[in-house]
N, CA, C, O and CB atoms as a CASP TS submission, in Angstrom:
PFRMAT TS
TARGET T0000
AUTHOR 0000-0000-0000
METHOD Language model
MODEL 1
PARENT N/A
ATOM      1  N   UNK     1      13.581  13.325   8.456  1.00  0.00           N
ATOM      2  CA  UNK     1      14.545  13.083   9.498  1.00  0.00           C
ATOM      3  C   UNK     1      15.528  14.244   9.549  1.00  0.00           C
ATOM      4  O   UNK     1      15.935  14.968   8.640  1.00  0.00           O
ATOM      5  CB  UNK     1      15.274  11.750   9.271  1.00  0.00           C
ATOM      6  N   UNK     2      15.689  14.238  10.313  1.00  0.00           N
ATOM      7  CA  UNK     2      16.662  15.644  10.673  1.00  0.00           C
ATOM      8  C   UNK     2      18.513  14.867  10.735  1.00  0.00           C
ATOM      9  O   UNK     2      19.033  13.991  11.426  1.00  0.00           O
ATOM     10  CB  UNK     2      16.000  16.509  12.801  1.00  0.00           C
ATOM     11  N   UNK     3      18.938  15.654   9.761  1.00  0.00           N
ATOM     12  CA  UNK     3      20.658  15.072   9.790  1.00  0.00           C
ATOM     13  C   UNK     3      21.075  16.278  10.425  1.00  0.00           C
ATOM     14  O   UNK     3      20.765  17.469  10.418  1.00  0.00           O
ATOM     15  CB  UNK     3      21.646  14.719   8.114  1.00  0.00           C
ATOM     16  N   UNK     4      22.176  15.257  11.167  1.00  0.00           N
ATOM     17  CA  UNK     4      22.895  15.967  12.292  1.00  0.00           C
ATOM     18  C   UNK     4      24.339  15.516  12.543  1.00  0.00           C
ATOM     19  O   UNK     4      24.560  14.351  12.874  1.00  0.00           O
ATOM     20  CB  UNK     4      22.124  15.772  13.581  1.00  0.00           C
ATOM     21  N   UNK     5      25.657  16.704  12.346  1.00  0.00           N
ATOM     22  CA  UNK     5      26.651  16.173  12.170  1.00  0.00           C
ATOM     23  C   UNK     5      27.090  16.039  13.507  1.00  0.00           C
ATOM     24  O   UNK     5      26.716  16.904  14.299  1.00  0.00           O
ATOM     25  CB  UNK     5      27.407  16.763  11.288  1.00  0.00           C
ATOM     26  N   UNK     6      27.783  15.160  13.895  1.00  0.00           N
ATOM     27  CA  UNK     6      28.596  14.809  15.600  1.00  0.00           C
ATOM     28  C   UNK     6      28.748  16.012  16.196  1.00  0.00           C
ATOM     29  O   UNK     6      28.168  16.440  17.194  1.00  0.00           O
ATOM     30  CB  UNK     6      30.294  14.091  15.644  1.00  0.00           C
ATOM     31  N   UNK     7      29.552  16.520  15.529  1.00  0.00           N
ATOM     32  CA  UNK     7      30.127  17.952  16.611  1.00  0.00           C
ATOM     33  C   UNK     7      28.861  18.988  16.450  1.00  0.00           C
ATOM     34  O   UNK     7      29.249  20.032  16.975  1.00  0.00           O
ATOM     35  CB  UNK     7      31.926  18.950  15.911  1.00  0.00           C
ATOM     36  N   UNK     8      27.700  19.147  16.027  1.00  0.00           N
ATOM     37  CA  UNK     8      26.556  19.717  16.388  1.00  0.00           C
ATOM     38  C   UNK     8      26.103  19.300  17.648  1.00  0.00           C
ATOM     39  O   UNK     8      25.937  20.264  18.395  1.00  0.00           O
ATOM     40  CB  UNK     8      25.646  19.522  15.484  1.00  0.00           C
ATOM     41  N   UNK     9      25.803  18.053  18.233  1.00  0.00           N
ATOM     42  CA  UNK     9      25.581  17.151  18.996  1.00  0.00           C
ATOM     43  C   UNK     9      26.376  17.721  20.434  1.00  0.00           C
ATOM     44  O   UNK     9      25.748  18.020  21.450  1.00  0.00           O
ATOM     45  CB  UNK     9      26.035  15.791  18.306  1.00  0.00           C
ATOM     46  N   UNK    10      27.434  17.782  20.348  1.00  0.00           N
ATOM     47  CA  UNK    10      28.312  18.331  21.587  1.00  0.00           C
ATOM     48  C   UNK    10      27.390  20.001  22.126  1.00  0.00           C
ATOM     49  O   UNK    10      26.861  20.300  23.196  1.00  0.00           O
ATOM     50  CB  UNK    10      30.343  18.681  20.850  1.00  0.00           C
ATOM     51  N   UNK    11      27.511  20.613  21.097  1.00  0.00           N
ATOM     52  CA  UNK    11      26.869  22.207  21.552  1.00  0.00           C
ATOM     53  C   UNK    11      25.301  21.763  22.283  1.00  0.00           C
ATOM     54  O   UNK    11      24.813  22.495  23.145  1.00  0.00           O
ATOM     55  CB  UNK    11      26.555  23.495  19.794  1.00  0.00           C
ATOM     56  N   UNK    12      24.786  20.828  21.947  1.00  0.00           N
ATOM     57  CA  UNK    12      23.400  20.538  22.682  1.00  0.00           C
ATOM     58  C   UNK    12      23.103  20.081  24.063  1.00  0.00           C
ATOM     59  O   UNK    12      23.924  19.367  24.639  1.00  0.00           O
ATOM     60  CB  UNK    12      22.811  19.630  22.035  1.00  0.00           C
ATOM     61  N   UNK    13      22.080  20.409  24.597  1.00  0.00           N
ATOM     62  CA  UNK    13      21.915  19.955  25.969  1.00  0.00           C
ATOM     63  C   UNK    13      21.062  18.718  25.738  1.00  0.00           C
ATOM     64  O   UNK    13      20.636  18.409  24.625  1.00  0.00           O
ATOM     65  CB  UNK    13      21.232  21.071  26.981  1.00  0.00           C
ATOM     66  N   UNK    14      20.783  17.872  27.105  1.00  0.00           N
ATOM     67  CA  UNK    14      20.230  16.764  26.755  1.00  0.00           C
ATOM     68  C   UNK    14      19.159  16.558  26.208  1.00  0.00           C
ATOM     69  O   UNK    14      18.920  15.683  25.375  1.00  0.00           O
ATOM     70  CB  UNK    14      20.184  16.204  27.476  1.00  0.00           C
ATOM     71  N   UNK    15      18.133  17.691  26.825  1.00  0.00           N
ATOM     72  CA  UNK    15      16.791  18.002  26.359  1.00  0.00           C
ATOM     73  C   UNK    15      16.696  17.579  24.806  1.00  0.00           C
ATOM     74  O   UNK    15      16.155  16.657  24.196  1.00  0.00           O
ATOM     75  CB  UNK    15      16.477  19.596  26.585  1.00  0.00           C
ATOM     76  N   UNK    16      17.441  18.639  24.478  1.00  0.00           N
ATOM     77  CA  UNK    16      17.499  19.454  22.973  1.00  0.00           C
ATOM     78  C   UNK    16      17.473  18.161  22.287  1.00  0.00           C
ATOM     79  O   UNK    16      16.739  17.997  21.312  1.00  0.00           O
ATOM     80  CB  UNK    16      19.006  20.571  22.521  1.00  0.00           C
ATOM     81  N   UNK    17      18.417  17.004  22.847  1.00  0.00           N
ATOM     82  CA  UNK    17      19.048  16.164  21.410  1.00  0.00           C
ATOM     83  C   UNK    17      17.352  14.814  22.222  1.00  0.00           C
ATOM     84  O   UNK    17      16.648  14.461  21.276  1.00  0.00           O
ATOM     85  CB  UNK    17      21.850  15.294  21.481  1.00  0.00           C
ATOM     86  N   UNK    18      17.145  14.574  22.787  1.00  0.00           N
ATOM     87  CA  UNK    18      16.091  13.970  22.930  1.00  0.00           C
ATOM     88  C   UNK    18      14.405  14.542  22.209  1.00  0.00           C
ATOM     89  O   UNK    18      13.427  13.878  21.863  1.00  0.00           O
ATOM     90  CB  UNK    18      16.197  13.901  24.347  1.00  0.00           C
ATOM     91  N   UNK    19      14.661  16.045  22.201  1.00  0.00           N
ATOM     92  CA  UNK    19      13.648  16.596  21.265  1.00  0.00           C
ATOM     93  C   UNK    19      13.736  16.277  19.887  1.00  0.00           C
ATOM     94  O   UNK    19      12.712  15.951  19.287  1.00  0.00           O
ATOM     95  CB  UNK    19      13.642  17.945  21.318  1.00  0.00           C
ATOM     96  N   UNK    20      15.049  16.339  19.196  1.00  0.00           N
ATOM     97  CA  UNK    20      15.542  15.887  17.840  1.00  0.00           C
ATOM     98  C   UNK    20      14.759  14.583  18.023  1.00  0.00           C
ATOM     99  O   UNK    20      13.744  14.330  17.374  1.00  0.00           O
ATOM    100  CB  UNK    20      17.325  15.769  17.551  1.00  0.00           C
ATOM    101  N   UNK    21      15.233  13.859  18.844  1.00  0.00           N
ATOM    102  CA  UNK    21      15.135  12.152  18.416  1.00  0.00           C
ATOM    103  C   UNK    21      13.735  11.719  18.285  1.00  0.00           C
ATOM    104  O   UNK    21      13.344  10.717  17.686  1.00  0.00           O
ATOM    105  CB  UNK    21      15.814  11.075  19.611  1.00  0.00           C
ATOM    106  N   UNK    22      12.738  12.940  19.168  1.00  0.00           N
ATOM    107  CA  UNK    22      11.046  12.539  19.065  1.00  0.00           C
ATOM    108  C   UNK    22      10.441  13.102  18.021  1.00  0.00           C
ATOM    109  O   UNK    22       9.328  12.779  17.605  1.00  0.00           O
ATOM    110  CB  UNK    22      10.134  13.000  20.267  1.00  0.00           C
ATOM    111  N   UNK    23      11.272  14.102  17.488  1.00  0.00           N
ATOM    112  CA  UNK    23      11.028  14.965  16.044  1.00  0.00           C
ATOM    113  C   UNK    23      10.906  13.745  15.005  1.00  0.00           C
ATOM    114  O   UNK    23       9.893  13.465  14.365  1.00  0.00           O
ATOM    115  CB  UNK    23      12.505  16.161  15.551  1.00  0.00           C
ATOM    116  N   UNK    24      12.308  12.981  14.960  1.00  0.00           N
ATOM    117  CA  UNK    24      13.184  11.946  13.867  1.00  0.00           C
ATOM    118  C   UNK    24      11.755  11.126  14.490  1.00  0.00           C
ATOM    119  O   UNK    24      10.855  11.625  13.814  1.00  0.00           O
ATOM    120  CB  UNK    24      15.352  11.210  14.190  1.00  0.00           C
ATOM    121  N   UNK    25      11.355  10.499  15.083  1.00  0.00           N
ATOM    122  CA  UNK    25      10.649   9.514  15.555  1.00  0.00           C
ATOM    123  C   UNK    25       9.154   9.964  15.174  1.00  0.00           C
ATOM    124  O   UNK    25       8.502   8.956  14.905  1.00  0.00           O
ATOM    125  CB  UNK    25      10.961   9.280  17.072  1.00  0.00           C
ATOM    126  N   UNK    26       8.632  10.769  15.096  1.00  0.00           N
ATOM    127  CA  UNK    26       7.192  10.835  14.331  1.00  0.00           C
ATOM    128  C   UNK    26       7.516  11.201  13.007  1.00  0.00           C
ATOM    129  O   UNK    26       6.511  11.085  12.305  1.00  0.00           O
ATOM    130  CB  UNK    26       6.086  11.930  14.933  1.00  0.00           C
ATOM    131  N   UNK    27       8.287  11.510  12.508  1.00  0.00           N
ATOM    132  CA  UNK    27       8.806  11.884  11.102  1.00  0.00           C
ATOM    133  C   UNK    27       8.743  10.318  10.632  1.00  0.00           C
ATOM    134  O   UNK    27       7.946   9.917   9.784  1.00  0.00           O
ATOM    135  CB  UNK    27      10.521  12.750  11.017  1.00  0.00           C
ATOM    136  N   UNK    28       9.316   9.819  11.034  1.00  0.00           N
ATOM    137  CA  UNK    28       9.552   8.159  10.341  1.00  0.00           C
ATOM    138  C   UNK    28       8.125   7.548  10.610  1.00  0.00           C
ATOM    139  O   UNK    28       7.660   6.810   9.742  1.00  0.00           O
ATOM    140  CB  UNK    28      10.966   7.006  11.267  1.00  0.00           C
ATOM    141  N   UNK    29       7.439   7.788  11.682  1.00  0.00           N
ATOM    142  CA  UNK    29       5.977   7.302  12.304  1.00  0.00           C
ATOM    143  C   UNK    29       5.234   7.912  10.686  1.00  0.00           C
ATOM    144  O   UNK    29       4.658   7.017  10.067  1.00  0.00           O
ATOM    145  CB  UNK    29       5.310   8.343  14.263  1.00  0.00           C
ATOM    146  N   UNK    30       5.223   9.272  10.030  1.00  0.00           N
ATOM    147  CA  UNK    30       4.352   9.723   9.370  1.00  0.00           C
ATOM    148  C   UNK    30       4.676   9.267   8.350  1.00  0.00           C
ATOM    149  O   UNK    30       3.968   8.582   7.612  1.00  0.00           O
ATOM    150  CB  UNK    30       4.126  10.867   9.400  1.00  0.00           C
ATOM    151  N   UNK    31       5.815   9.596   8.171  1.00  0.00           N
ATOM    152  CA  UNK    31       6.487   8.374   6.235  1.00  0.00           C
ATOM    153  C   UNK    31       5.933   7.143   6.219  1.00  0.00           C
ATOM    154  O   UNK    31       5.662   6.568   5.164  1.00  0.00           O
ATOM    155  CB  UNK    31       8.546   7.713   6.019  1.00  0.00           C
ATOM    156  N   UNK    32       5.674   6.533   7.647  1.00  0.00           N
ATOM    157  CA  UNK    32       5.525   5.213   7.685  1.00  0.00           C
ATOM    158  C   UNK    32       3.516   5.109   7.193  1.00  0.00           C
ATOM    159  O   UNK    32       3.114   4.229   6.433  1.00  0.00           O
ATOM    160  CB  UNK    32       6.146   4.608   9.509  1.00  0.00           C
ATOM    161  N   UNK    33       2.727   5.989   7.709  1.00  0.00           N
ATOM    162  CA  UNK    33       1.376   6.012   7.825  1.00  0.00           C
ATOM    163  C   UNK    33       1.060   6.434   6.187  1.00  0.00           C
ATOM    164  O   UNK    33       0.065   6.026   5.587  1.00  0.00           O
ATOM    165  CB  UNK    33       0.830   7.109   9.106  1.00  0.00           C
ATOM    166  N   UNK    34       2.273   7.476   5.485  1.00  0.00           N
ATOM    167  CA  UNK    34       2.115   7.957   4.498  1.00  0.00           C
ATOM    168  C   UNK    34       2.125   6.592   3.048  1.00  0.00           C
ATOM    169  O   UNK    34       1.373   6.567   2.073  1.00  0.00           O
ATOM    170  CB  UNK    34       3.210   9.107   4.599  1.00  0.00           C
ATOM    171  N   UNK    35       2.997   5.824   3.322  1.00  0.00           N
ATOM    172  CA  UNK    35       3.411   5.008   2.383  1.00  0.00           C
ATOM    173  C   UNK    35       2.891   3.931   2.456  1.00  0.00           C
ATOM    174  O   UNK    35       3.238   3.036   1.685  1.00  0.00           O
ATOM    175  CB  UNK    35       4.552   4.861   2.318  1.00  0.00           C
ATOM    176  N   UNK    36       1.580   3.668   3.738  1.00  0.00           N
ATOM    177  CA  UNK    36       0.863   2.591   3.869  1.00  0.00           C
ATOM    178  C   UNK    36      -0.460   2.866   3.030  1.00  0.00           C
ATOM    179  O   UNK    36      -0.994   2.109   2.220  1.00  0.00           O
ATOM    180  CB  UNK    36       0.665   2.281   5.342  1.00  0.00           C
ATOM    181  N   UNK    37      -0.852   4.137   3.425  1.00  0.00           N
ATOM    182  CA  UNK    37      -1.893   5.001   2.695  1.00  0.00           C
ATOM    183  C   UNK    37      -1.900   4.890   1.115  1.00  0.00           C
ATOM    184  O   UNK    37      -2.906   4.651   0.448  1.00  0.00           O
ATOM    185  CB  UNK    37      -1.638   6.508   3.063  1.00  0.00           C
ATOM    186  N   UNK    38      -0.601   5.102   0.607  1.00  0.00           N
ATOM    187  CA  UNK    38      -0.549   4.931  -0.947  1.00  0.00           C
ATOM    188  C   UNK    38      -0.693   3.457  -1.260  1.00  0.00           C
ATOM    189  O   UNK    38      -1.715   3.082  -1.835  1.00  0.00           O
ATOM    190  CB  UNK    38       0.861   5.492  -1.601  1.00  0.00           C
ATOM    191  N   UNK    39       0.379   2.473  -0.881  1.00  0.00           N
ATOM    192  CA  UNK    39      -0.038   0.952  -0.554  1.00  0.00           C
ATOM    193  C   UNK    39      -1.362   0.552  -0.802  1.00  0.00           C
ATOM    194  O   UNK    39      -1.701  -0.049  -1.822  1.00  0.00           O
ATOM    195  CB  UNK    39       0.143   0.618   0.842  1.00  0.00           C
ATOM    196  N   UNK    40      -2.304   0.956   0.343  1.00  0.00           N
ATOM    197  CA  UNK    40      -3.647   0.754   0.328  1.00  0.00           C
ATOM    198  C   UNK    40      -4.579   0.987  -1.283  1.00  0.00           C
ATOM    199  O   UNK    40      -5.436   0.423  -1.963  1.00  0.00           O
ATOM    200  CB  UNK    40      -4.097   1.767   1.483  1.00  0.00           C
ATOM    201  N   UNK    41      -3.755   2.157  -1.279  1.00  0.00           N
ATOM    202  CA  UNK    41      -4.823   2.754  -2.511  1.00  0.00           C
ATOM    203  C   UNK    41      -4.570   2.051  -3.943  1.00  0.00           C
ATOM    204  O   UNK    41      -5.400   1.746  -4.800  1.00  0.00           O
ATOM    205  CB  UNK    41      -4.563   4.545  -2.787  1.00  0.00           C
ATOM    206  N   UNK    42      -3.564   1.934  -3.939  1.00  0.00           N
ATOM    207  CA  UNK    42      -2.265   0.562  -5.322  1.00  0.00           C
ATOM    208  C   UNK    42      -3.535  -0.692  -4.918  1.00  0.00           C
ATOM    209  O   UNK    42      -4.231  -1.022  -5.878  1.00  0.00           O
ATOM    210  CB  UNK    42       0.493  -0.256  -4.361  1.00  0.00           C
ATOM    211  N   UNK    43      -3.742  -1.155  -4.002  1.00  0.00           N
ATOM    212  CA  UNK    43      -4.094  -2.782  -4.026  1.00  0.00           C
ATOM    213  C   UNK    43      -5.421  -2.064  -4.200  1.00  0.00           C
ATOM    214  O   UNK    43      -5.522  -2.110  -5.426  1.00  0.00           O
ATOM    215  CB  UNK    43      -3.751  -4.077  -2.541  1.00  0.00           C
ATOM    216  N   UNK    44      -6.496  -1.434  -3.769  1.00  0.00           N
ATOM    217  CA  UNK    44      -7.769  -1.348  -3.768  1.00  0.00           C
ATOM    218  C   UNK    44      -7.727  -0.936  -5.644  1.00  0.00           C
ATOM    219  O   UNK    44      -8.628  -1.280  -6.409  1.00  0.00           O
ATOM    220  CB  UNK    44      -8.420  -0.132  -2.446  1.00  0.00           C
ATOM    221  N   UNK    45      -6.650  -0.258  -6.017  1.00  0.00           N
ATOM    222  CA  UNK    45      -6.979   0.131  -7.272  1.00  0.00           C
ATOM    223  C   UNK    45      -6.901  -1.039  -8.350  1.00  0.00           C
ATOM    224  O   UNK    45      -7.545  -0.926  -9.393  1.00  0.00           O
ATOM    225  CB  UNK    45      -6.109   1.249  -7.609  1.00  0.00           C
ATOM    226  N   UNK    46      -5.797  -2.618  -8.007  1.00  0.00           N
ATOM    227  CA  UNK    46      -5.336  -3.324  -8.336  1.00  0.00           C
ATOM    228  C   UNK    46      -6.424  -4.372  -8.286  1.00  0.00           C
ATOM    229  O   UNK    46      -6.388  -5.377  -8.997  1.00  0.00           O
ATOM    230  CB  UNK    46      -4.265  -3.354  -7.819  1.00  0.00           C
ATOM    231  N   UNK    47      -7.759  -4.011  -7.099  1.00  0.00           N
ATOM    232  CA  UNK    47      -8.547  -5.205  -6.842  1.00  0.00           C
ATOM    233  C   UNK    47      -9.412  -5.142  -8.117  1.00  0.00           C
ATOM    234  O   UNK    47      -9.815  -6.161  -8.678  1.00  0.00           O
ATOM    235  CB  UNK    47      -9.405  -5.202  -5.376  1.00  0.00           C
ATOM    236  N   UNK    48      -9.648  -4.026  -8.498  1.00  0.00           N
ATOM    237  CA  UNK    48     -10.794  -3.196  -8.897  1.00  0.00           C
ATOM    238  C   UNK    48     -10.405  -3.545 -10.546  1.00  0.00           C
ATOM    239  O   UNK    48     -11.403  -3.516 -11.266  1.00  0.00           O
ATOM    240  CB  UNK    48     -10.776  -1.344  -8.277  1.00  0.00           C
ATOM    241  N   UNK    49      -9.156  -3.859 -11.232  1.00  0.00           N
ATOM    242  CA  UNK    49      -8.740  -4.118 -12.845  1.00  0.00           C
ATOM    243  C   UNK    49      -8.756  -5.466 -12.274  1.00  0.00           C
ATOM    244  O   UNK    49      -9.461  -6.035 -13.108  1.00  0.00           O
ATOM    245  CB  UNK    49      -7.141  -3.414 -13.741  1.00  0.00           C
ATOM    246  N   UNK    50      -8.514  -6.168 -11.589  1.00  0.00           N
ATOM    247  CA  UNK    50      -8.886  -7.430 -11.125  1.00  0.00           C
ATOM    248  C   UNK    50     -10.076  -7.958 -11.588  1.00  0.00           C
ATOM    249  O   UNK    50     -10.150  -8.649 -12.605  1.00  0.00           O
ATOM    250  CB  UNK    50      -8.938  -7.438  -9.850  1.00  0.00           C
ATOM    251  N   UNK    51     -10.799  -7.729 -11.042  1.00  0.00           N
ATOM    252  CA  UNK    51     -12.379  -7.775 -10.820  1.00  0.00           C
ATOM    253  C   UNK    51     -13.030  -7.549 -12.220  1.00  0.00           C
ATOM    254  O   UNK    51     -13.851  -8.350 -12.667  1.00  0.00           O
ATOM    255  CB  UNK    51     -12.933  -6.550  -9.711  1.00  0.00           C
ATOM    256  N   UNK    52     -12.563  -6.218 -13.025  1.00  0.00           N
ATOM    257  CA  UNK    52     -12.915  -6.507 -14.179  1.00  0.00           C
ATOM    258  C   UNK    52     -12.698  -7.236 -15.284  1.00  0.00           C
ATOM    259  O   UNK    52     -13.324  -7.664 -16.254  1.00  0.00           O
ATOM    260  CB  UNK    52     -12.927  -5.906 -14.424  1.00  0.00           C
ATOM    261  N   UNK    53     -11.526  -7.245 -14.797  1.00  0.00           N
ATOM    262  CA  UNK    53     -10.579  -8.378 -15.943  1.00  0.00           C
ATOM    263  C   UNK    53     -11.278  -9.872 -15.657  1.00  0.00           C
ATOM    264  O   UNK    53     -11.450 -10.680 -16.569  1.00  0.00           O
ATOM    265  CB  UNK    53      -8.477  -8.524 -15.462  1.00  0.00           C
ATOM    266  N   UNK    54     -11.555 -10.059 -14.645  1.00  0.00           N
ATOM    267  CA  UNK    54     -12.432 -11.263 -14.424  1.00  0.00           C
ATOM    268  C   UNK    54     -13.530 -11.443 -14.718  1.00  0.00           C
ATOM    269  O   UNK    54     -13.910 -12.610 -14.809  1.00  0.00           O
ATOM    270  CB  UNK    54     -12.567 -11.558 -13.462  1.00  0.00           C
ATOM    271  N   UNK    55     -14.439 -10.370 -14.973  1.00  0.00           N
ATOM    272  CA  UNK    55     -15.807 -10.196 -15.922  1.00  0.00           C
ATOM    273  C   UNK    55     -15.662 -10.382 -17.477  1.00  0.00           C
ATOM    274  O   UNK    55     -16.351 -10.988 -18.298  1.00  0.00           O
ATOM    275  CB  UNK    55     -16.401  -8.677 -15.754  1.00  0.00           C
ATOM    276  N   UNK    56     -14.514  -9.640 -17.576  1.00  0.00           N
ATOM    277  CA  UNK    56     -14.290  -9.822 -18.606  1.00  0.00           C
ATOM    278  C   UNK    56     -13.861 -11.352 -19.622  1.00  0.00           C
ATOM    279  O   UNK    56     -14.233 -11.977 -20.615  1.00  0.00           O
ATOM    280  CB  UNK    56     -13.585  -8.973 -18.487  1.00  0.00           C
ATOM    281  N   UNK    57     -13.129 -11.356 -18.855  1.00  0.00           N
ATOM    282  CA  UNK    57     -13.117 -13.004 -18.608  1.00  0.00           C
ATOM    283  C   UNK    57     -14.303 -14.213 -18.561  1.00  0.00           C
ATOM    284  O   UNK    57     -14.340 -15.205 -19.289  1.00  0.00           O
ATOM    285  CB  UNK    57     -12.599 -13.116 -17.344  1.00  0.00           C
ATOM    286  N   UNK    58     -14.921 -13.973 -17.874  1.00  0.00           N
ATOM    287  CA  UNK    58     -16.291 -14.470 -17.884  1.00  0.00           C
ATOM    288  C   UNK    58     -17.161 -14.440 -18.933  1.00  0.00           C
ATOM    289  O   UNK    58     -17.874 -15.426 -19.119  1.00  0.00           O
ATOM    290  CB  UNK    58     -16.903 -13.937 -17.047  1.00  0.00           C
ATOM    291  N   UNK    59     -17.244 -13.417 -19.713  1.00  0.00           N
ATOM    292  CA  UNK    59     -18.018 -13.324 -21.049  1.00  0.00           C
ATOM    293  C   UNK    59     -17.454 -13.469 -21.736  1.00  0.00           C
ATOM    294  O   UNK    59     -18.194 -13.483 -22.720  1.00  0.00           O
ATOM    295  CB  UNK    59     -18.611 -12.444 -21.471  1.00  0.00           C
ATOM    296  N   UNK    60     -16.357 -13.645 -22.093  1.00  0.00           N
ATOM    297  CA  UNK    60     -15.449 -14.465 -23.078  1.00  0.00           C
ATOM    298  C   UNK    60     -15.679 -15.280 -22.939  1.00  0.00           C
ATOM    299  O   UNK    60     -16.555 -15.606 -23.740  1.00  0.00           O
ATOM    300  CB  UNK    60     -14.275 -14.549 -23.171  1.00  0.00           C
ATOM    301  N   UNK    61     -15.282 -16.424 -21.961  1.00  0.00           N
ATOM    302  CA  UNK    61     -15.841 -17.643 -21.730  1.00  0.00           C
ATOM    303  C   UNK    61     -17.238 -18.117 -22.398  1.00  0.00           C
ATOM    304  O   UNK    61     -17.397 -18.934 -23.305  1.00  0.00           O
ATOM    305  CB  UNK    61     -15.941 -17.673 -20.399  1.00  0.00           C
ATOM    306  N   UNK    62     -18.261 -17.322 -21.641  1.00  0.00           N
ATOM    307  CA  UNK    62     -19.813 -17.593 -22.186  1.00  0.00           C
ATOM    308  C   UNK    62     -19.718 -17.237 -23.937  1.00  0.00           C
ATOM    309  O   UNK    62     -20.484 -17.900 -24.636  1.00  0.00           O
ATOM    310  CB  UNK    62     -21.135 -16.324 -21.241  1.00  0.00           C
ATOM    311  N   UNK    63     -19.060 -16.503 -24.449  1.00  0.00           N
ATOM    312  CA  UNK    63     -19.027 -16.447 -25.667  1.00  0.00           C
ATOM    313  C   UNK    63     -19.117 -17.631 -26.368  1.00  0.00           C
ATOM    314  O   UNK    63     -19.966 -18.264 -26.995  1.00  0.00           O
ATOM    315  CB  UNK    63     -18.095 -15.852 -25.959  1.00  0.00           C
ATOM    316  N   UNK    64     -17.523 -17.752 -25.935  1.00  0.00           N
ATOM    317  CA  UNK    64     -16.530 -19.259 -26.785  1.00  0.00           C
ATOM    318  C   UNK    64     -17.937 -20.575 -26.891  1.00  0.00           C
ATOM    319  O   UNK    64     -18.367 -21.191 -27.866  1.00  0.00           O
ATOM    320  CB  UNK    64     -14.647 -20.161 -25.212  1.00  0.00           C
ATOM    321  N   UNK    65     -18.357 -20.607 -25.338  1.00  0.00           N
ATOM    322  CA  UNK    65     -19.048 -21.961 -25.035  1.00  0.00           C
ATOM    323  C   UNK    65     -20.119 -21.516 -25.897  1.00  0.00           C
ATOM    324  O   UNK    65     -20.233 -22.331 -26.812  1.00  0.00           O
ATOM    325  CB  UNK    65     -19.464 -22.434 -23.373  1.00  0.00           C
ATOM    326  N   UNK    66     -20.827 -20.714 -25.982  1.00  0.00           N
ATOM    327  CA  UNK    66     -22.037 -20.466 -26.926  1.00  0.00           C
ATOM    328  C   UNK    66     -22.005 -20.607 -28.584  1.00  0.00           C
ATOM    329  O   UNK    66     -22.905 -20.937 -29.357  1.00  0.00           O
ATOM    330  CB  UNK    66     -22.424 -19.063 -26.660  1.00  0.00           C
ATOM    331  N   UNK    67     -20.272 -20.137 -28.897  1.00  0.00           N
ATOM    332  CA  UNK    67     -20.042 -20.174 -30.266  1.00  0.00           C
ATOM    333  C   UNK    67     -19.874 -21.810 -30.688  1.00  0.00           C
ATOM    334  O   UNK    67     -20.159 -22.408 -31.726  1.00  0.00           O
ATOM    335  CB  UNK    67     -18.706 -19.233 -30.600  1.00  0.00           C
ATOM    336  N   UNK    68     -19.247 -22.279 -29.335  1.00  0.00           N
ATOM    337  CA  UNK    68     -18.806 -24.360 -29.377  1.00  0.00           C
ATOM    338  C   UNK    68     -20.050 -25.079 -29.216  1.00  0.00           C
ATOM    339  O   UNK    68     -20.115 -26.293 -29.409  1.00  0.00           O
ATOM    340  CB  UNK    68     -17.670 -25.143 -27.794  1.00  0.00           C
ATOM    341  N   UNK    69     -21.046 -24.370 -28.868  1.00  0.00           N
ATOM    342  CA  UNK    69     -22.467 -24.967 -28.500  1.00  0.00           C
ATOM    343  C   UNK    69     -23.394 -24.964 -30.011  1.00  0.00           C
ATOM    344  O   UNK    69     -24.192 -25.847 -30.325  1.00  0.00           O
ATOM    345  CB  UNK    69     -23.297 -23.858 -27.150  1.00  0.00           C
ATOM    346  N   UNK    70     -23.103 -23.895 -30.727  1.00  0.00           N
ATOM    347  CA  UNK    70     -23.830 -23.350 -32.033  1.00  0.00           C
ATOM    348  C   UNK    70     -23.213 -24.457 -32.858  1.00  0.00           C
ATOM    349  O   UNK    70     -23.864 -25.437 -33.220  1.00  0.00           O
ATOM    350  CB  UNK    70     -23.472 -21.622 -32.601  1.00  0.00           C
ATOM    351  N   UNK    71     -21.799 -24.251 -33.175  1.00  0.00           N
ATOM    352  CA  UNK    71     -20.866 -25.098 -33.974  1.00  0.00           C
ATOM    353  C   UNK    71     -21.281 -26.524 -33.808  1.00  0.00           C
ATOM    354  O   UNK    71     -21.399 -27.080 -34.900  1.00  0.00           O
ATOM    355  CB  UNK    71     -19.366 -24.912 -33.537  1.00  0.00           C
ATOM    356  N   UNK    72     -21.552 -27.331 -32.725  1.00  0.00           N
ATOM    357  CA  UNK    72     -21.851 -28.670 -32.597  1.00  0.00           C
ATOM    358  C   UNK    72     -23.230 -29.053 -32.890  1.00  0.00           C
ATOM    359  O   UNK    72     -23.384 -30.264 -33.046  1.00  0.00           O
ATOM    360  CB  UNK    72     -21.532 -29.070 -31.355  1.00  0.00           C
ATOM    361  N   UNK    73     -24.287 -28.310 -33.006  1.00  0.00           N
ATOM    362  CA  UNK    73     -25.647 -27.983 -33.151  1.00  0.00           C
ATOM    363  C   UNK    73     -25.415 -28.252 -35.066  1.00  0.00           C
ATOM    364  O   UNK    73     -25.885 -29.326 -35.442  1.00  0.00           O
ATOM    365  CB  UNK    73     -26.159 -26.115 -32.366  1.00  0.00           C
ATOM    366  N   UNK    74     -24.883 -27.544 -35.975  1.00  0.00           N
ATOM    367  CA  UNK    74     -24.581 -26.947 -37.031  1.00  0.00           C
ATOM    368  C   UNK    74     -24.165 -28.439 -37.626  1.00  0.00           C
ATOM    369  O   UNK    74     -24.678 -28.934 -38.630  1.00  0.00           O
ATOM    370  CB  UNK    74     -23.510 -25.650 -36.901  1.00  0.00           C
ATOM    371  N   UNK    75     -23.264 -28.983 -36.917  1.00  0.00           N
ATOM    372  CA  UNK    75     -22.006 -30.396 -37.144  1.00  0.00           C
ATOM    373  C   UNK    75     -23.089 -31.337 -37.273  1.00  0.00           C
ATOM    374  O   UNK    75     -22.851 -32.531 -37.455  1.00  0.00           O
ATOM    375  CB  UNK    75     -20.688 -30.927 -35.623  1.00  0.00           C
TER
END
């Protein structure tokens, strides 16, 4: 974003300060596309230790039940 003190503003013609404001206005448009982009990449990376942690999970499970299955067999 472009900072701009008041009395800069006076020396400008109308053009000029409406060019600023479409400058400021895709500037915030691209921060905005930029920080969705990283966003995206956080949750896809977040799905992904997810997903394993849930496999992981899963064969733990099949473990336990196999070790509680042996143990009652044994009993």
């Amino acid at each position: 974003m472009t900072n701009l003190n008041p009395a800069d503003l006076k020396n400008m013609t109308a053009s000029e300060v409406a060019g600023l404001a479409d400058l400021d206005f895709y500037a915030v448009r691209d921060e905005g596309f930029r920080r969705q982009a990283a966003a995206e990449a956080k949750i896809a990376k977040l799905r992904k230790q997810i997903a394993f942690a849930e496999r992981e999970m899963n064969e733990a499970a099949a473990i336990i039940t196999a070790a509680l299955n042996e143990q009652q067999r044994a009993a």
